[in-house]
Steps between C-alpha positions, in 0.01 A plus 500: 500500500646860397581732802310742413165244480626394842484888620168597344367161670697628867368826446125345416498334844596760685238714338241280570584487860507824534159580332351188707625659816365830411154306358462340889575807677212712302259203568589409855546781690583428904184517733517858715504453869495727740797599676411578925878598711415638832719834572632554860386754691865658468431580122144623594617788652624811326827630570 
């Protein structure tokens, strides 16, 4: 197989990875939760 077939097939994969990667991230976004810390009473109070 020529090199350069070999690179246009490397470079194919990669591509497709890429835009599969990209496809799942549009389509499955991460649930939102919400995010509770409790703050001290030391950070509370204004300097």
């Amino acid at each position: 197989m020529p090199d350069t077939v070999k690179f246009l097939l490397v470079l194919a994969c990669l591509g497709g990875a890429v835009y599969g990667g990209v496809w799942a991230l549009a389509n499955f976004p991460p649930e939102q939760t919400e995010i509770v810390k409790p703050l001290s009473s030391e950070r509370l109070r204004a300097k």
